[in-house]
LOMAR-102157 format. One record per atom (N, C-alpha, C): residue in one letter; atom name; y, z, x. Coordinates in nm, 2 decimals, padded with zeros to 4 digits. Each point is the difference from the previous one (the first is absolute). Layout:
residues N
['a','CA',[Y,Z,X]],
...
***
This chain:
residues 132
['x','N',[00.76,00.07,01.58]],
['x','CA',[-00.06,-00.01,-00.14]],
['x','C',[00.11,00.04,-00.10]],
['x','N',[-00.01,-00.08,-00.11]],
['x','CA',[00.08,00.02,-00.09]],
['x','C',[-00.01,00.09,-00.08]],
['x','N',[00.10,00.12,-00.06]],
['x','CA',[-00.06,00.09,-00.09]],
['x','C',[00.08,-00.04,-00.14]],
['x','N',[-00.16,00.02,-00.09]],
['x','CA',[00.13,-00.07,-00.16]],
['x','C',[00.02,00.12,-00.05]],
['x','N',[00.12,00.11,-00.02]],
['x','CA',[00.06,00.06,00.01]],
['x','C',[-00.01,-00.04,-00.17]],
['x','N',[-00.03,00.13,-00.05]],
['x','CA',[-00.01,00.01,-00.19]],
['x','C',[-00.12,-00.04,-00.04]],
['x','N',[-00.11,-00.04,00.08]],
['x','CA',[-00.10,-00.07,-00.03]],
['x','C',[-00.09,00.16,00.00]],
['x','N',[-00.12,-00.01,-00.16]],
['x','CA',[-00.03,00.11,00.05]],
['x','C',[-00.09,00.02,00.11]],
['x','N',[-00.07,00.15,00.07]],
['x','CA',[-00.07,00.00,00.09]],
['x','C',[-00.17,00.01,-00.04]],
['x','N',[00.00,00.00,-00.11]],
['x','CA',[-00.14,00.00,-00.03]],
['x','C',[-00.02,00.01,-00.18]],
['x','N',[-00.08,00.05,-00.06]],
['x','CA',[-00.03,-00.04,-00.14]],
['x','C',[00.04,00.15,-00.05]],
['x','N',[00.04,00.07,-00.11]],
['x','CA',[00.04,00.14,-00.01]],
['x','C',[-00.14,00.01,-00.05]],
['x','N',[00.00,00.16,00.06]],
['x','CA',[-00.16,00.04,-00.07]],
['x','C',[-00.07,00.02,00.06]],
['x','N',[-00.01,-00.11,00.10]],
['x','CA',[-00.09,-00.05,00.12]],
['x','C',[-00.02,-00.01,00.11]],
['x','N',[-00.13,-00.02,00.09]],
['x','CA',[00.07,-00.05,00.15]],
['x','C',[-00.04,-00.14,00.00]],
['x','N',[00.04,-00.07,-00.06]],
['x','CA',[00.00,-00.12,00.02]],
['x','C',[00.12,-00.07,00.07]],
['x','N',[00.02,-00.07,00.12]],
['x','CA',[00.15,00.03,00.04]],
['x','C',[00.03,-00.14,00.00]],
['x','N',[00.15,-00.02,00.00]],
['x','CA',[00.10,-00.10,00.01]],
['x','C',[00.01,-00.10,00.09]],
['x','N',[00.07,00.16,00.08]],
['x','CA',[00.05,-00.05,00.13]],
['x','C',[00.03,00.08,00.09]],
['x','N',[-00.04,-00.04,00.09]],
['x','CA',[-00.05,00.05,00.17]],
['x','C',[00.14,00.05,00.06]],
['x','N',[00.01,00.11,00.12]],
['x','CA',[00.11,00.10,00.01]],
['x','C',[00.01,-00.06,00.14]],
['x','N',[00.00,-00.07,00.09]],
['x','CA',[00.03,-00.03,00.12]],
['x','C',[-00.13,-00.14,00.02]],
['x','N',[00.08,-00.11,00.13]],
['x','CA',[-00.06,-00.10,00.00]],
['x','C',[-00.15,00.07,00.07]],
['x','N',[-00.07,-00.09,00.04]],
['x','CA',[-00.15,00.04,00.09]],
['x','C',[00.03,-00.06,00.13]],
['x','N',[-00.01,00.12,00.12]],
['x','CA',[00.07,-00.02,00.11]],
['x','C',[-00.07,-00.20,00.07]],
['x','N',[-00.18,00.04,-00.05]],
['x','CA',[-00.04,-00.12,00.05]],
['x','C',[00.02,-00.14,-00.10]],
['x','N',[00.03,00.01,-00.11]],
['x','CA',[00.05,-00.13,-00.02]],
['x','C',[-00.05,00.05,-00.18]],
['x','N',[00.05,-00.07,-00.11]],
['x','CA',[00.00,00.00,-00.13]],
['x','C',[-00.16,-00.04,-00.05]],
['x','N',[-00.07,00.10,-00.07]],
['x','CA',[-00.11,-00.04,-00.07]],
['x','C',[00.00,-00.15,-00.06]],
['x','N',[-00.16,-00.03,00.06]],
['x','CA',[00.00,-00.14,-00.07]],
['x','C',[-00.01,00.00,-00.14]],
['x','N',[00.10,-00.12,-00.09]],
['x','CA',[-00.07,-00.03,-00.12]],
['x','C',[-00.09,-00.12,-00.03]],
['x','N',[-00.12,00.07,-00.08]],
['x','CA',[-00.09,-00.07,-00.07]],
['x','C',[00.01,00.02,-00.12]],
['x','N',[-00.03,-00.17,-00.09]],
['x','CA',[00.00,-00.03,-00.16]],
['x','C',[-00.12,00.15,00.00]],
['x','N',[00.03,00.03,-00.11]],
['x','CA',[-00.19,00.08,-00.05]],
['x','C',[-00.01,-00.03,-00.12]],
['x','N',[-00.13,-00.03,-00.02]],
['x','CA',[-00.01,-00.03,-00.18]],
['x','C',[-00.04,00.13,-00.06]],
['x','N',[00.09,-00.05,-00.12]],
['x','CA',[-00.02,00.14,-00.09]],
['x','C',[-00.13,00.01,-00.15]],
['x','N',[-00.07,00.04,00.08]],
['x','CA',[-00.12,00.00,-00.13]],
['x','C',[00.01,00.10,-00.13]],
['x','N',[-00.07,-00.07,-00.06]],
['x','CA',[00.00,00.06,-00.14]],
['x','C',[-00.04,00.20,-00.03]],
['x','N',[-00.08,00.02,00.15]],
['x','CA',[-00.03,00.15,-00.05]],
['x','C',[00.07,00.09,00.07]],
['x','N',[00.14,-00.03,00.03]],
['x','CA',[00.07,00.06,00.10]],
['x','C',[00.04,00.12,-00.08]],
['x','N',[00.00,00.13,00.07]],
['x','CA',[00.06,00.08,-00.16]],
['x','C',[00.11,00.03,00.01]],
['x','N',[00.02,00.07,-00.14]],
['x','CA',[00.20,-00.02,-00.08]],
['x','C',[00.02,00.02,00.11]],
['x','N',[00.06,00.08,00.08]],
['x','CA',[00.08,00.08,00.06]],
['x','C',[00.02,-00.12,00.15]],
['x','N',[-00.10,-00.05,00.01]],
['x','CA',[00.06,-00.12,00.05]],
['x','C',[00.06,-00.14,-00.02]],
['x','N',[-00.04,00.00,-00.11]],
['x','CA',[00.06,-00.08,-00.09]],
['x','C',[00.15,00.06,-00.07]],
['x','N',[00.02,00.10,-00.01]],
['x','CA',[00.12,00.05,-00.05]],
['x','C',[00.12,00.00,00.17]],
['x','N',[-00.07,00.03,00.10]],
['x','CA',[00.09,-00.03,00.14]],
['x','C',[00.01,-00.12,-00.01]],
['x','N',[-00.08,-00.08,-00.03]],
['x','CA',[00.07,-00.16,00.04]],
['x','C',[00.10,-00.04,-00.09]],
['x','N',[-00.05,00.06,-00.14]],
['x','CA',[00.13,-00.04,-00.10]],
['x','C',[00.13,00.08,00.03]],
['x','N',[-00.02,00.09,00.08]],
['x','CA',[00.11,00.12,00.06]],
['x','C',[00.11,-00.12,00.09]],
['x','N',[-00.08,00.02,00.10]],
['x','CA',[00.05,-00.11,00.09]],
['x','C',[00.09,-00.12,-00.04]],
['x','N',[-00.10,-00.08,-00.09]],
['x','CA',[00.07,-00.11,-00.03]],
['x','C',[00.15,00.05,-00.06]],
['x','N',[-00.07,00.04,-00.09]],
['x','CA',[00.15,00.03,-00.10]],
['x','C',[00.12,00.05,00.11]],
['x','N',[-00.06,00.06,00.04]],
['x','CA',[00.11,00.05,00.12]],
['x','C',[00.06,-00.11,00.06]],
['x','N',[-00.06,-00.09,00.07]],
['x','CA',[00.01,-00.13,00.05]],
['x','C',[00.13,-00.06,-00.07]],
['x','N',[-00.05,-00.06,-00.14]],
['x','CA',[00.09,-00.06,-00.09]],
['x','C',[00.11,00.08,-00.05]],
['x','N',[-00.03,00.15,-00.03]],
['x','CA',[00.16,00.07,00.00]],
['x','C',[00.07,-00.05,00.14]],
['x','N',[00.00,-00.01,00.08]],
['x','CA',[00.05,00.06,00.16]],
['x','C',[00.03,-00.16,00.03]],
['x','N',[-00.07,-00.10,-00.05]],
['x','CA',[00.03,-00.12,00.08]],
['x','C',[00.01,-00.13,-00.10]],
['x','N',[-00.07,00.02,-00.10]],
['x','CA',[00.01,-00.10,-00.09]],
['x','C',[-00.09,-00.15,00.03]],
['x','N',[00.09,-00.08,-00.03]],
['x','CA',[-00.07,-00.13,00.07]],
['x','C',[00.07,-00.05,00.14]],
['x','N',[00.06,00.10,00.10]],
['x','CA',[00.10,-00.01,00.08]],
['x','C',[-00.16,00.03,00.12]],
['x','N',[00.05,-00.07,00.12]],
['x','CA',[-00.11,-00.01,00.12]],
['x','C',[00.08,00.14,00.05]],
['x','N',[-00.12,00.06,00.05]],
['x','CA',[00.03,00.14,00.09]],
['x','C',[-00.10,-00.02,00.12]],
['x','N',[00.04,00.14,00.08]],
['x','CA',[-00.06,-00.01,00.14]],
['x','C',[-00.09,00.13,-00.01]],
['x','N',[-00.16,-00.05,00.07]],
['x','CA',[-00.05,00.13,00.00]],
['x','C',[00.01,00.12,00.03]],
['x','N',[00.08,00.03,00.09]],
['x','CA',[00.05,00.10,00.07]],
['x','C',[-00.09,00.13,00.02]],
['x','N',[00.07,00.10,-00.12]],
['x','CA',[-00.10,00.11,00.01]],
['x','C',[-00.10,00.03,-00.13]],
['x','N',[-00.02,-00.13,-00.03]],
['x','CA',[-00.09,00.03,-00.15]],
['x','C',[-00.21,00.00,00.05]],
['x','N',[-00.04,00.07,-00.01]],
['x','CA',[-00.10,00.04,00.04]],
['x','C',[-00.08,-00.14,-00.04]],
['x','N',[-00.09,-00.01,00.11]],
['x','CA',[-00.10,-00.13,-00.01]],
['x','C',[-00.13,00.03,-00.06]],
['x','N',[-00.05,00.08,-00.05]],
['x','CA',[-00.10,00.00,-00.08]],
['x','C',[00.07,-00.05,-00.15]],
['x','N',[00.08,00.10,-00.03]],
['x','CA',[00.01,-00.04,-00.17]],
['x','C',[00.04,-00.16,00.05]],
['x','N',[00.13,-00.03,00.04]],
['x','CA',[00.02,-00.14,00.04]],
['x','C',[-00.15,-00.11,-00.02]],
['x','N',[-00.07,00.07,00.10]],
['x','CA',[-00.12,-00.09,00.01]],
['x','C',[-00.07,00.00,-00.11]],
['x','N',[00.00,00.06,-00.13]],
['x','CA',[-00.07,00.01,-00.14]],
['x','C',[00.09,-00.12,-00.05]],
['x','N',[00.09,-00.08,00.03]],
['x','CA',[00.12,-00.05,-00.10]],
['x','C',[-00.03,-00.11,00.07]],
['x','N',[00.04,-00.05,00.13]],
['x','CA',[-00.01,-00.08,00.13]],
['x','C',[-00.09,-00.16,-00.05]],
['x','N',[00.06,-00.10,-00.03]],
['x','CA',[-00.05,-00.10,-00.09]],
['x','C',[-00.04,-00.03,-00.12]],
['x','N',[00.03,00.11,-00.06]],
['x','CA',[00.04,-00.05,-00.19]],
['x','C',[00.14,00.06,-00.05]],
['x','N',[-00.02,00.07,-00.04]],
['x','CA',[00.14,00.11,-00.01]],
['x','C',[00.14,-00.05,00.08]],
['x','N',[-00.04,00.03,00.18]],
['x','CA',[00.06,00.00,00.08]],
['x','C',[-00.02,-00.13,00.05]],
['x','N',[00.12,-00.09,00.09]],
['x','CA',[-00.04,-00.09,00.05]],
['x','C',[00.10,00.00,00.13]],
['x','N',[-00.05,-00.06,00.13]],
['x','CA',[00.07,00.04,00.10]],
['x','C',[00.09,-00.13,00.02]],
['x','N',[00.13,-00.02,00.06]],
['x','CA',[00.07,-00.11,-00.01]],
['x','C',[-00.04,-00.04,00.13]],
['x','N',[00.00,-00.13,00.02]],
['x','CA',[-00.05,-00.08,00.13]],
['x','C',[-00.14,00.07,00.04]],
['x','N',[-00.02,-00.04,00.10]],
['x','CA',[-00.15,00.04,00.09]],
['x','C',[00.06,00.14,00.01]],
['x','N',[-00.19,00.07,-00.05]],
['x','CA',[-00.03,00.13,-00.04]],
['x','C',[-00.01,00.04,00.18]],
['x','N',[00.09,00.12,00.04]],
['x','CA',[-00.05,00.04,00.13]],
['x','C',[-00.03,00.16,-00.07]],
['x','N',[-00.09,00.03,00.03]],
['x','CA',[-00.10,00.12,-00.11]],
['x','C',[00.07,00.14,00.10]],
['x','N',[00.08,-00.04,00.15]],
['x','CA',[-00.01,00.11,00.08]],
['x','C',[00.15,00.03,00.04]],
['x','N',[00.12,-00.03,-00.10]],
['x','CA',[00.09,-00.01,00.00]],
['x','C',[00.09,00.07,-00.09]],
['x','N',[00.11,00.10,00.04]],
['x','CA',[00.03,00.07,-00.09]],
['x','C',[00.14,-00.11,-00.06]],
['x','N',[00.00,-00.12,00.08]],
['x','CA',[00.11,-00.03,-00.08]],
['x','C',[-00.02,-00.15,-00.09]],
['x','N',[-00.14,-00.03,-00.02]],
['x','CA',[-00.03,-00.08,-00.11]],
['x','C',[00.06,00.00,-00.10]],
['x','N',[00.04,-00.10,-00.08]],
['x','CA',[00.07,-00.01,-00.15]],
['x','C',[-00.14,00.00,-00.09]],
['x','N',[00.04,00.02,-00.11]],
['x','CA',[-00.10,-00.01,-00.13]],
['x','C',[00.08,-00.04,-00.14]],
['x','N',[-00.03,00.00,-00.08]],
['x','CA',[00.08,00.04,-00.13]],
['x','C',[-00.13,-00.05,-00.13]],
['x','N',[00.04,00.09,-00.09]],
['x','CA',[-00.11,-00.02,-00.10]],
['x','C',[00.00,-00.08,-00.15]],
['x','N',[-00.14,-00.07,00.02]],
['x','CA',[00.02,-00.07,-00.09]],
['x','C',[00.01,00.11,-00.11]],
['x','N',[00.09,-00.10,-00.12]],
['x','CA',[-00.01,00.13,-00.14]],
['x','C',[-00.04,-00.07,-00.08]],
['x','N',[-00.07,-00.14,00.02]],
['x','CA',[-00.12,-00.05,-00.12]],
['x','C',[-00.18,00.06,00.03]],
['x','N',[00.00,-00.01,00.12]],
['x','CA',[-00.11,00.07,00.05]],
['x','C',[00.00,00.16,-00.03]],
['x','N',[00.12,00.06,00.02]],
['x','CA',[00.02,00.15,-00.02]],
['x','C',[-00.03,00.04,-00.15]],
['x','N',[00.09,-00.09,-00.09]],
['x','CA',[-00.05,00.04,-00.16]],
['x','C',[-00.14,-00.05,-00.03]],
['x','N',[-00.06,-00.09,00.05]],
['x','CA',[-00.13,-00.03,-00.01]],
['x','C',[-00.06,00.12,00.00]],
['x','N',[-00.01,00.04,00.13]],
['x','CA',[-00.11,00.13,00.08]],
['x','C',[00.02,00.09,-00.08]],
['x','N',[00.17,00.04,-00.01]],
['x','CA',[00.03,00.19,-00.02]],
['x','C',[00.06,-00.04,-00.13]],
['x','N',[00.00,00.01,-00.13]],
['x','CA',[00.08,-00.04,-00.09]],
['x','C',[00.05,00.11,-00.05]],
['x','N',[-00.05,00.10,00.03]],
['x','CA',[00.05,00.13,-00.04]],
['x','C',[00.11,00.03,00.04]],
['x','N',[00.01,-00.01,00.14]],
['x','CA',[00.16,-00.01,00.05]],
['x','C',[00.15,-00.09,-00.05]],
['x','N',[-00.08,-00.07,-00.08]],
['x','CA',[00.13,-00.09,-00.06]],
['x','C',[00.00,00.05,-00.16]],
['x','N',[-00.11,00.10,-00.06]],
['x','CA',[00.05,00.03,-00.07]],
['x','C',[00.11,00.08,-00.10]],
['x','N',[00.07,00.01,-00.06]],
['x','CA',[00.14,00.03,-00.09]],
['x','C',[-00.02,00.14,00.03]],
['x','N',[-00.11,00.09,00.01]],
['x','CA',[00.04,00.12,00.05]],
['x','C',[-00.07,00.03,00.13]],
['x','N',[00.08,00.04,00.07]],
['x','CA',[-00.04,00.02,00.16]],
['x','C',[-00.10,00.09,00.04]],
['x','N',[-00.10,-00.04,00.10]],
['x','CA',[-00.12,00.09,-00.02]],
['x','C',[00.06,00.14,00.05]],
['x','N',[-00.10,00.08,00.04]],
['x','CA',[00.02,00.13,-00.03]],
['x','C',[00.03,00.05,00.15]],
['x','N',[-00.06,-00.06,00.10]],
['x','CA',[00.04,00.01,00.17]],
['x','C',[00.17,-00.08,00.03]],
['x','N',[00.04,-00.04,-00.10]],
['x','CA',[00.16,-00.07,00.04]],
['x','C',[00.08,00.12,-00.04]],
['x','N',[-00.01,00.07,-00.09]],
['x','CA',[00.12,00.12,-00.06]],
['x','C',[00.00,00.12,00.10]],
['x','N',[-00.11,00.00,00.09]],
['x','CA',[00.02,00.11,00.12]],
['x','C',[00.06,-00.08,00.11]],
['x','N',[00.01,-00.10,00.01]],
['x','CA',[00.06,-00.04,00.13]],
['x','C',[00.16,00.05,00.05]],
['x','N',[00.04,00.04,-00.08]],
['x','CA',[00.13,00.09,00.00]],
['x','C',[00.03,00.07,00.06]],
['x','N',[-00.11,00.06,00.04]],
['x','CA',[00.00,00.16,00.08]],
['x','C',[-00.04,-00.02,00.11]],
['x','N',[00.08,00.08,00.14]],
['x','CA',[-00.07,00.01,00.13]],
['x','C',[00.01,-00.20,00.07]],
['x','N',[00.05,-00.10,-00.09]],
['x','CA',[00.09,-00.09,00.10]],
['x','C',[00.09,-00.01,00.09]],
['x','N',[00.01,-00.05,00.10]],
['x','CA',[00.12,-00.01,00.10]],
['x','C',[00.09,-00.09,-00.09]],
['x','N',[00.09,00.07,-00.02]],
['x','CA',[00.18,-00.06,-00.05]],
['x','C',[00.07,-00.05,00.12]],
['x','N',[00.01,-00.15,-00.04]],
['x','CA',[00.14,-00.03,00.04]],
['x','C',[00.12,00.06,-00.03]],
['x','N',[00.01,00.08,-00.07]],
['x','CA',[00.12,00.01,-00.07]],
['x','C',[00.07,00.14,00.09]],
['x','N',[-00.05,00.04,00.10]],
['x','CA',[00.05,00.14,00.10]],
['x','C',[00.12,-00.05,00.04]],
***
């Protein structure tokens, strides 16, 4: 399992998490699309915008591998946001993805705009550096 290394591990503030600390000895959580309804509250709506943005700092429009990025939040993103390259295997930690960013500004527009939301300016703190 792949670890993305600078990527954060969860939302600051919160336990809403990132990404997972070791593979699962019996095989990688399935992903499922989930639809996201209207009454979901902020705070989960603010992790998905967490996520994404995270996503698009860390990868851009560039395909990545799922590795150790946690399958729930994933699975909130998992066919709009996110889209998986070639045939979706939901139980695979080395699936590619990469995200759309017409779909992304659509959904989250907050994240694209001119001043960065308020969960991006903590991400500074408590990341794993490449830079050791």
């Amino acid at each position: 399992m792949l670890k993305h290394r600078g990527f954060p591990s969860r939302l600051p503030s919160s336990d809403y998490q990132f990404t997972i600390r070791r593979a699962n000895p019996k095989g990688a959580t399935k992903l499922a699309a989930r639809e996201r309804f209207r009454d979901r509250s902020a705070a989960d709506r603010r992790a998905d915008a967490g996520f994404l943005a995270a996503l698009i700092e860390h990868f851009g429009e560039e395909e990545f591998e799922r590795g150790n990025l946690d399958a729930g939040r994933l699975s909130w993103l998992l066919g709009c946001e996110v889209v998986a390259i070639g045939k979706l295997d939901p139980t695979s930690y080395d699936q590619l993805f990469r995200v759309d960013l017409g779909k992304a500004q659509a959904s989250f527009p907050e994240i694209f705009a001119q001043d960065e939301p308020d969960f991006v300016e903590d991400w500074d703190d408590g990341f794993d550096s490449d830079e050791d």
